[in-house]
C-alpha positions as CSV (number, residue, x, y, z in Angstrom):
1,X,-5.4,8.2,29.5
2,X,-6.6,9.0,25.9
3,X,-3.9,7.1,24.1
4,X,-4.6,4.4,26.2
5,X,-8.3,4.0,25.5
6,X,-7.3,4.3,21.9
7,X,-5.3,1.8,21.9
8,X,-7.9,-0.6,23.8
9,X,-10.5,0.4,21.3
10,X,-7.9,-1.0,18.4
11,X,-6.8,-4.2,20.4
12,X,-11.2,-4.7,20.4
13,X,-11.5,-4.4,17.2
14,X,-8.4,-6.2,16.1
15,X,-9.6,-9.0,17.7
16,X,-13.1,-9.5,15.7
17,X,-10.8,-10.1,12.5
18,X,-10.5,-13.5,14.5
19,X,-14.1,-14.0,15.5
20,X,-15.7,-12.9,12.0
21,X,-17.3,-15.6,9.5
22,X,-16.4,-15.4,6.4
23,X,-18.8,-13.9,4.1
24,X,-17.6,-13.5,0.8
25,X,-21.3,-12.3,-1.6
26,X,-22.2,-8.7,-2.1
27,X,-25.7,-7.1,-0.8
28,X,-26.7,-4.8,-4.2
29,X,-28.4,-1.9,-3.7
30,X,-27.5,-2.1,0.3
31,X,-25.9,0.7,1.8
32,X,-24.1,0.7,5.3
33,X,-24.4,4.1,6.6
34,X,-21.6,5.5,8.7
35,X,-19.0,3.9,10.6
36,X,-16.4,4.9,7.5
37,X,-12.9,4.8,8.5
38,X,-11.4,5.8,5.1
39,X,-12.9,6.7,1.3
40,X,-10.3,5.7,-1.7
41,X,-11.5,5.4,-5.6
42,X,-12.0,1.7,-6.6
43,X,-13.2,0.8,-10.2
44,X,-15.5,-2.3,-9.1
45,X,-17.3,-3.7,-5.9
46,X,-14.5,-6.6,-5.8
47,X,-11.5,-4.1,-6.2
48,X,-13.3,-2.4,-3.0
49,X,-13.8,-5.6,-1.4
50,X,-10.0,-6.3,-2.3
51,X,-9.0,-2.9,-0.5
52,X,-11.2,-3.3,2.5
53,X,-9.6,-6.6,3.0
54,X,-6.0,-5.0,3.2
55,X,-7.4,-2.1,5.1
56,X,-5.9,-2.8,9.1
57,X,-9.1,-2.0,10.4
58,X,-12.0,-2.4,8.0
59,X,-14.4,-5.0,8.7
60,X,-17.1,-3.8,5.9
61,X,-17.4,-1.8,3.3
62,X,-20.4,0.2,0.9
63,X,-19.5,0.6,-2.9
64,X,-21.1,3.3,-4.6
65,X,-21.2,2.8,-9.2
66,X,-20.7,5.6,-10.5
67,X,-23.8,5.2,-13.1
68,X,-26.4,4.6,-10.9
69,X,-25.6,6.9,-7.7
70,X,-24.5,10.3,-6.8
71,X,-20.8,9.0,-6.0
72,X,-17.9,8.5,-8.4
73,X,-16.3,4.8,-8.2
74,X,-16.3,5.7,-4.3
75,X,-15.1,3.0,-2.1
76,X,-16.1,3.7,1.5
77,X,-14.0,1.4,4.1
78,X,-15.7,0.7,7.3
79,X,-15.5,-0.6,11.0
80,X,-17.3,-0.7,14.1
81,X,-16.4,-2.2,17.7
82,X,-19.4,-4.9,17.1
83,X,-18.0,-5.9,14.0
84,X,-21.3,-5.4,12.0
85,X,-22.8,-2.5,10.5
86,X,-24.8,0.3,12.6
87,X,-27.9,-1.0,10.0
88,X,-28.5,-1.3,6.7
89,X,-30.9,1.0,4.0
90,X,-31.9,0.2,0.6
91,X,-30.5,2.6,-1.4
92,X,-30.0,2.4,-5.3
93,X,-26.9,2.2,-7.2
94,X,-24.8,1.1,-3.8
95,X,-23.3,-2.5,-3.4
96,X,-21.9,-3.3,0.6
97,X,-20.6,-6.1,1.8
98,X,-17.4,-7.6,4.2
99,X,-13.9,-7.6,4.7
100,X,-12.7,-11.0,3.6
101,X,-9.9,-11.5,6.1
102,X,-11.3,-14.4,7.8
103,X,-10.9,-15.9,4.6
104,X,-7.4,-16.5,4.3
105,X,-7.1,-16.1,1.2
106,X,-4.4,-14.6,-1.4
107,X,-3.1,-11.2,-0.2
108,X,-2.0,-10.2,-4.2
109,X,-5.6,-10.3,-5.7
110,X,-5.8,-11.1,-9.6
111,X,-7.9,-8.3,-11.6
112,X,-8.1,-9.4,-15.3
113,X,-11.7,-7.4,-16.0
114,X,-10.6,-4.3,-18.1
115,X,-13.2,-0.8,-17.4
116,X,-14.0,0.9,-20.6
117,X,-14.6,4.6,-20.5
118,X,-13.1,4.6,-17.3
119,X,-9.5,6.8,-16.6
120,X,-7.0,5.6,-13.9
121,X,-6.3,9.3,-13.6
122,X,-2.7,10.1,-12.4
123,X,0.1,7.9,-11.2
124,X,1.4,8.5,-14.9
125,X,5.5,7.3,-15.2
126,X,5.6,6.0,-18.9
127,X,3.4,6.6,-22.3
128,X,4.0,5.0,-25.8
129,X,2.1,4.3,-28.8
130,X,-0.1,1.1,-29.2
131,X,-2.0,-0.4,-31.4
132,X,-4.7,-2.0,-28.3
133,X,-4.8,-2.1,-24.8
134,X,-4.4,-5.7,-25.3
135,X,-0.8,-4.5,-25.9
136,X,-0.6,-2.0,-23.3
137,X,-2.0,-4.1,-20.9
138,X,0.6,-6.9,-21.8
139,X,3.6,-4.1,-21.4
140,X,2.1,-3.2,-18.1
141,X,2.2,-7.0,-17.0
142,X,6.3,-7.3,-18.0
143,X,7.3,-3.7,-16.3
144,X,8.1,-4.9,-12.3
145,X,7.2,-1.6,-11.2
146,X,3.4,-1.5,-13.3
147,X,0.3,-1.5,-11.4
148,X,-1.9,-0.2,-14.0
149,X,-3.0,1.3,-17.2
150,X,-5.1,3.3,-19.1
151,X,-5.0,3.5,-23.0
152,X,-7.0,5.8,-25.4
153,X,-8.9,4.6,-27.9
154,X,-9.0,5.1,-31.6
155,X,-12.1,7.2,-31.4
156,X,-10.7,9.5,-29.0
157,X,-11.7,13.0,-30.4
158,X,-8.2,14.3,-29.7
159,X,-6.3,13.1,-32.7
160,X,-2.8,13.8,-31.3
161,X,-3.5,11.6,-27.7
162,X,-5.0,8.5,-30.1
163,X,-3.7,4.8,-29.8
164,X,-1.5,6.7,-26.2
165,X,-0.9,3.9,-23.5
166,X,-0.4,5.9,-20.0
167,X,1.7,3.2,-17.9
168,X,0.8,4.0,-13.9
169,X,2.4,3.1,-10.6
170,X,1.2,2.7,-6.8
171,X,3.4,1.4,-4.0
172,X,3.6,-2.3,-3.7
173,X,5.8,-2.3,-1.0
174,X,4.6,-2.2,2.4
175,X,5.2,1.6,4.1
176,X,4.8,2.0,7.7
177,X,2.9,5.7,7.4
178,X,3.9,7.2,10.8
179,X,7.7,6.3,12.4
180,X,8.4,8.4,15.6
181,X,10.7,8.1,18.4
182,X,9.8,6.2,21.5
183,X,11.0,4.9,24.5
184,X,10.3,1.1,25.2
185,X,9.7,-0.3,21.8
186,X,10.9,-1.8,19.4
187,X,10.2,-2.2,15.5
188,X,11.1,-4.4,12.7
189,X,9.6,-6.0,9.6
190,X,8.4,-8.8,8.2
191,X,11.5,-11.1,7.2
192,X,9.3,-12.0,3.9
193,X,10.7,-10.6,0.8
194,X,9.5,-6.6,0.1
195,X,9.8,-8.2,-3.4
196,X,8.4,-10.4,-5.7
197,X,10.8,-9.6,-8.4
198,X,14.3,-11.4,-8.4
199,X,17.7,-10.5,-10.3
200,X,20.7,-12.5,-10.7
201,X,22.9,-9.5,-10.0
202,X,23.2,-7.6,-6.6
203,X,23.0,-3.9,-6.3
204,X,26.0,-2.0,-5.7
205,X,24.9,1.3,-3.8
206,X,26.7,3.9,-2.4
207,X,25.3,6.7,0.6
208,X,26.5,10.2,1.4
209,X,26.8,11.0,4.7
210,X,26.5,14.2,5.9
211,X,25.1,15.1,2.2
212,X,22.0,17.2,1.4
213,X,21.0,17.1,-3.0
214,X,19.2,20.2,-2.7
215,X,15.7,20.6,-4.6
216,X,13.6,18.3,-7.2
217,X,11.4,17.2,-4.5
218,X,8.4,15.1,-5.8
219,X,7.6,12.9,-2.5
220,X,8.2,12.8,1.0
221,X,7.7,9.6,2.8
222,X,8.5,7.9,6.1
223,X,11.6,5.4,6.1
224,X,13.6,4.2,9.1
225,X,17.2,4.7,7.5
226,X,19.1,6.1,5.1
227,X,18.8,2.2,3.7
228,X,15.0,2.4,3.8
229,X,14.7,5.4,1.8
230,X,17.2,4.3,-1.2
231,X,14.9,1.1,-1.0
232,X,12.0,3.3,-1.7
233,X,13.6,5.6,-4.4
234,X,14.6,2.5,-6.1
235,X,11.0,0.9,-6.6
236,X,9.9,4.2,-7.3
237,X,10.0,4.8,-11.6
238,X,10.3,8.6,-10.9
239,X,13.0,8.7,-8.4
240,X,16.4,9.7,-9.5
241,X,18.1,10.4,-6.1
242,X,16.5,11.3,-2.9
243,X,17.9,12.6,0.8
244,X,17.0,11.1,4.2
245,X,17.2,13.5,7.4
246,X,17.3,11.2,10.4
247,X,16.2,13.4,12.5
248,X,12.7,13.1,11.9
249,X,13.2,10.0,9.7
250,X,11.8,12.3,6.5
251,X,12.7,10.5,3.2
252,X,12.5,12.8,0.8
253,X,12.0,11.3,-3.3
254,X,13.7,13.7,-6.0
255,X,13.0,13.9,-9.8
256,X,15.6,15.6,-12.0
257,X,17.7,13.4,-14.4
258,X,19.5,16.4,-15.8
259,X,21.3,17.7,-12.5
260,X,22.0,17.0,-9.3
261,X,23.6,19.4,-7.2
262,X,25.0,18.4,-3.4
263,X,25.8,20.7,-0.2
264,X,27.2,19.5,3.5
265,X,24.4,19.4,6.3
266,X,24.5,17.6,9.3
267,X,22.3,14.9,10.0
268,X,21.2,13.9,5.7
269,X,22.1,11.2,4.2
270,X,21.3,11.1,0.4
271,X,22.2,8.7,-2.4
272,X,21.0,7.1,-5.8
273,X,18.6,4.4,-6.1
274,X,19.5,1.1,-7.9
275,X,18.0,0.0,-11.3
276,X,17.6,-3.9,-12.4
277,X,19.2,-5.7,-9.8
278,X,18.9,-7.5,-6.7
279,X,17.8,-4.5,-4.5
280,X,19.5,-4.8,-0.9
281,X,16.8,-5.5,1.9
282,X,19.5,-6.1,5.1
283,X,17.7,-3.1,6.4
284,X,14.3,-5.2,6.6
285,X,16.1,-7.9,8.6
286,X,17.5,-5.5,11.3
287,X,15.3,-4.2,14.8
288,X,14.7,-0.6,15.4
289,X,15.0,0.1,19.2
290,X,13.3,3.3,20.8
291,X,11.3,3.7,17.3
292,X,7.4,3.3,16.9
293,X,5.9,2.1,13.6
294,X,2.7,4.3,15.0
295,X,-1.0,2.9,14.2
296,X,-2.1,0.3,11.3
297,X,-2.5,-2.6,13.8
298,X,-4.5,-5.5,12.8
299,X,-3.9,-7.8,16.0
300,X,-1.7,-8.4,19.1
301,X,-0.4,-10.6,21.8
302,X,1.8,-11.1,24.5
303,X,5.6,-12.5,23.1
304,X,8.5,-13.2,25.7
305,X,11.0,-11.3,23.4
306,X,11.5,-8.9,19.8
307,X,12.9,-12.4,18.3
308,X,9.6,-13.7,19.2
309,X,7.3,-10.4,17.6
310,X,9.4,-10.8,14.7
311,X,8.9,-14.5,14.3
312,X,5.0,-14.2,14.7
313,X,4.7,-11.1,12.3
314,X,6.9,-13.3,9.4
315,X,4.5,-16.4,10.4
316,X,1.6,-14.2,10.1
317,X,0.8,-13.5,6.2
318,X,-0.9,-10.5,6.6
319,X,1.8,-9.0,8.6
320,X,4.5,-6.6,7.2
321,X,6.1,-4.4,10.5
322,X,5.4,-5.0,13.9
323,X,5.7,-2.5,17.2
324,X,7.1,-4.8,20.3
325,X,6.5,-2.8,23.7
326,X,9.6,-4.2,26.3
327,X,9.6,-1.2,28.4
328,X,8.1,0.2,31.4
329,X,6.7,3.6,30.5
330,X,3.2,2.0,29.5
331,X,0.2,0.5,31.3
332,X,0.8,-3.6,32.0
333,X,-1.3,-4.1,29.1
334,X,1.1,-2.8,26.7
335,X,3.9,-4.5,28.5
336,X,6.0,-7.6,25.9
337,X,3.1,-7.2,23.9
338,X,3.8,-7.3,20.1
339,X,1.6,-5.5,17.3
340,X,1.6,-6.6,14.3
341,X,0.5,-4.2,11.3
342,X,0.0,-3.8,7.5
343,X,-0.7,-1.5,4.7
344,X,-2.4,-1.7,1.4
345,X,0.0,-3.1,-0.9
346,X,-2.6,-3.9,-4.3
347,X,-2.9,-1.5,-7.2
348,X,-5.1,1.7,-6.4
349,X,-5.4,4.6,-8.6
350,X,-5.4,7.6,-7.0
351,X,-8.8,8.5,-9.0
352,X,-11.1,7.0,-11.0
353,X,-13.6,9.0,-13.1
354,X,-15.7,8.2,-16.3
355,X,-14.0,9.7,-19.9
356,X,-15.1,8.1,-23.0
357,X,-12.9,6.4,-25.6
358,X,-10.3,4.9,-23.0
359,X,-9.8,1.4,-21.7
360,X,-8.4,0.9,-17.9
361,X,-7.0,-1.9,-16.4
362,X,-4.5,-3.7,-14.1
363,X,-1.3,-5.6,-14.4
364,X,-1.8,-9.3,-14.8
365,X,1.8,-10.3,-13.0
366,X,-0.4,-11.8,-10.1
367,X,-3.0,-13.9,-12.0
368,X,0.0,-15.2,-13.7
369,X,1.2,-15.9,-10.2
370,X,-1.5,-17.2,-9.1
371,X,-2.3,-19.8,-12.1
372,X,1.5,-21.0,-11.5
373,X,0.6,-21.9,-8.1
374,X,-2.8,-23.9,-9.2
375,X,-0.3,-25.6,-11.7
């Protein structure tokens, strides 16, 4: 009974994305108490805007700058059954406002504002020596797997780290975050591209069945095959090989390019990712039966078939994986009903804090996109 209500709460709520106007402006110094669903670090009220809009369930959202409040570039994601916020309070240094999914716009935001004094801390793959962040910023923008930066100035006060670009990444490929085993569904992705990147050669890969490489764990993750997982250690910069245990569809990411030892055991599959080519995404185009892509709904209907799910979630641009219930284990509500899901795909660093004499910033691959498209 309690997974059903849950689920009726999330089919109410998934439906106001529908039913919302579009309200694009900010409220400064507006804070919506309560209702948060998630907190992530955001450098700017649009970034949080941005996030909230990707968000599955957020319908609104309360900023908090870092300079005026007691928070730290604290985005807090909200949502309520109404659709609205519980109420609203004047509080200082806070910016709210709303999810812009009834806006249909562009799901791969452009952020071309640089944040001085401000460190994208962590998510660090790659450092050089520049002379600007103008530069870093442009090597960040030509690296595919680049979602942002942060450079040190010359008047850092450590000479040694001076003039240091720190090249970061976050995953811009949708993840389903919970895959279980379940009888009378099945699951499947988007048949858009995971990619935006294209290569003129095709990947050659080879898996090994039966195969554990033992140790160098950096990341475990949720895949839905052996195929899924070498996707995911190939877009990954860190990932030199990785091992996928079926049983509990655990994909686990492995970081040693010196060694790599292998033992038998039953039920891994391991293998090595692929590097500047055109990555193999057959797994994406096949249909999962008796497997769950749990939560991260952001509508549903009733479809007569998984062709049909699969169809509406590739029409739908805010889909990425979809859940399509054929069985008879469930209440008639759940019955050839198809849920359609996504993730947060744009760049967020995993904390943002104020540090003098460094300049952050984002890759500019998607305002590049974007001006192609106005062209």
């Amino acid at each position: 009974m309690e997974s059903y209500f849950v689920s009726v709460c999330l089919l109410l709520v998934s439906s106001l994305f529908f039913g919302q106007a579009c309200i694009r402006g900010f409220l400064e110094n507006v804070d919506f108490p309560g209702s948060d669903i998630a907190s992530l670090y955001s450098p700017s009220v649009e970034h949080c805007q941005e996030l909230c809009t990707q968000h599955p369930s957020c319908l609104f959202f309360s900023f908090n700058h870092p300079d005026k409040s007691s928070g730290n570039f604290q985005c807090y994601l909200k949502s309520s059954s109404s659709g609205h916020p519980q109420s609203q309070v004047l509080l200082l240094g806070v910016t709210s406002g709303y999810s812009l999914k009834p806006c249909n716009l562009d799901l791969t935001p452009c952020f071309q504002q640089v944040y001085e004094n401000v460190d994208f801390h962590g998510g660090d793959y790659r450092t050089f020596f520049t002379v600007s962040f103008e530069e870093c910023q442009r090597v960040c923008t030509q690296d595919p797997v680049c979602q942002f930066f942060t450079f040190v100035t010359g008047n850092s006060t450590t000479l040694e780290i001076r003039y240091k670009c720190h090249l970061k990444f976050s995953w811009y490929v949708p993840r389903p975050p919970a895959i279980v085993l379940k009888a009378g569904v099945i699951s499947g992705f988007s048949q858009k591209s995971q990619l935006t990147q294209h290569f003129d050669t095709v990947c050659r890969s080879q898996l090994f069945s039966n195969t554990d490489f033992r140790g160098s764990d950096f990341l475990e993750l949720k895949a839905v095959s052996p195929e899924h997982c070498q996707f995911l250690c190939s877009v990954h910069p860190q990932c030199t090989y990785f091992s996928f245990s079926s049983n509990e569809f655990r994909c686990f990411l492995k970081n040693n390019p010196s060694n790599m030892v292998a033992r038998t055991k039953s039920g891994i599959t391991s293998g090595i990712p692929t590097h500047l080519c055109q990555i193999d995404e057959s797994w994406s185009k096949l249909t999962y039966k008796g497997v769950d892509f749990s939560g991260s709904d952001i509508s549903s209907e009733v479809v007569n078939c998984v062709d049909n799910c699969q169809e509406k979630c590739t029409e739908n641009p805010n889909c990425q994986f979809y859940t399509y219930h054929n069985g008879s284990f469930f209440h008639p509500d759940h019955r050839h009903r198809c849920y359609m899901k996504r993730v947060i795909i744009m760049p967020t660093p995993s904390q943002v804090k104020k540090l003098a004499n460094v300049v952050s910033g984002f890759t500019l691959r998607n305002c590049r996109s974007a001006q192609k498209s106005q062209d």
